[in-house]
C-alpha positions in Angstrom: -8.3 8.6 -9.9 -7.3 5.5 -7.6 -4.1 4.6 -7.0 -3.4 0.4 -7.2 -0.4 -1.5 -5.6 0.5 -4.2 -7.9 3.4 -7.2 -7.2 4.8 -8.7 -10.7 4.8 -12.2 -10.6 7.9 -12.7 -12.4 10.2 -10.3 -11.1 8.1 -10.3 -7.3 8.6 -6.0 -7.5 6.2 -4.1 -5.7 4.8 -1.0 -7.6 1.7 1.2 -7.7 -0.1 3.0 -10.7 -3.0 5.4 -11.3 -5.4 3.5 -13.5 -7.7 5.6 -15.0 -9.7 2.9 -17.4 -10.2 -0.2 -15.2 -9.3 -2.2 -18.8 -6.4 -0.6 -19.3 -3.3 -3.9 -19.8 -0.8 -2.8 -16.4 2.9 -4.0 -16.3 5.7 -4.1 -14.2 8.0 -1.3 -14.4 10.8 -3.1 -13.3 10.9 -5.8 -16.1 7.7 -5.2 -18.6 5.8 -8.1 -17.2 2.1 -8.4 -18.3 1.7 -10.6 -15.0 0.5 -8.1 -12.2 -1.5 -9.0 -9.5 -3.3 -6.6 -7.7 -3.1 -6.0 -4.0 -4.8 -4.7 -0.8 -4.0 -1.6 0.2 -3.3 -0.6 3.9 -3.6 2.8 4.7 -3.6 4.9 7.8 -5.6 8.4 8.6 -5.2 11.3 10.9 -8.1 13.3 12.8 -8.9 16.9 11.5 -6.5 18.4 13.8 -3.4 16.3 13.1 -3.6 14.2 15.7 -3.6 10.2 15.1 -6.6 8.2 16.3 -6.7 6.9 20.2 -7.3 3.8 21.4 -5.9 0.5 20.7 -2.1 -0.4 20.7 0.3 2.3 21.5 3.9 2.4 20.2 5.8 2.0 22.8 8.4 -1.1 21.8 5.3 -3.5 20.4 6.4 -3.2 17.1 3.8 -1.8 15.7 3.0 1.1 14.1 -0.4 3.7 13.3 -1.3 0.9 11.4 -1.0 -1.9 14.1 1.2 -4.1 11.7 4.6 -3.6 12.2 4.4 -2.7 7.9 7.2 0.3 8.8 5.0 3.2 7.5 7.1 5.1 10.3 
């Protein structure tokens, strides 16, 4: 089942949900809106062993993160 970050355009909250029927009528949790937008989701992985991928920026004071964004996942 995939999991869907939404943003309410009335109340501008942040939330996720499991949709299980890609019909199914989504609203804010915060206020009950029906007006939900739909999101990208940014998301970061680890190797087999734990380990996070090399290469590319490191995190030494560049504000970034696994990610590369500065999002604060960390």
């Amino acid at each position: 089942m995939p999991i869907y970050e939404y943003i309410c355009e009335d109340c501008k909250a942040q939330f996720e949900k499991i949709v299980i029927n890609r019909h199914e009528q989504i609203s804010c949790p915060h206020c009950s809106s029906k007006k939900a937008t739909i999101q990208l989701s940014v998301f970061a992985t680890a190797s087999a062993n734990g380990s996070k991928p090399s290469g590319g920026s490191s995190n030494s004071g560049g504000g970034g993160s696994c990610c590369g964004g500065g999002c604060g996942c960390h």
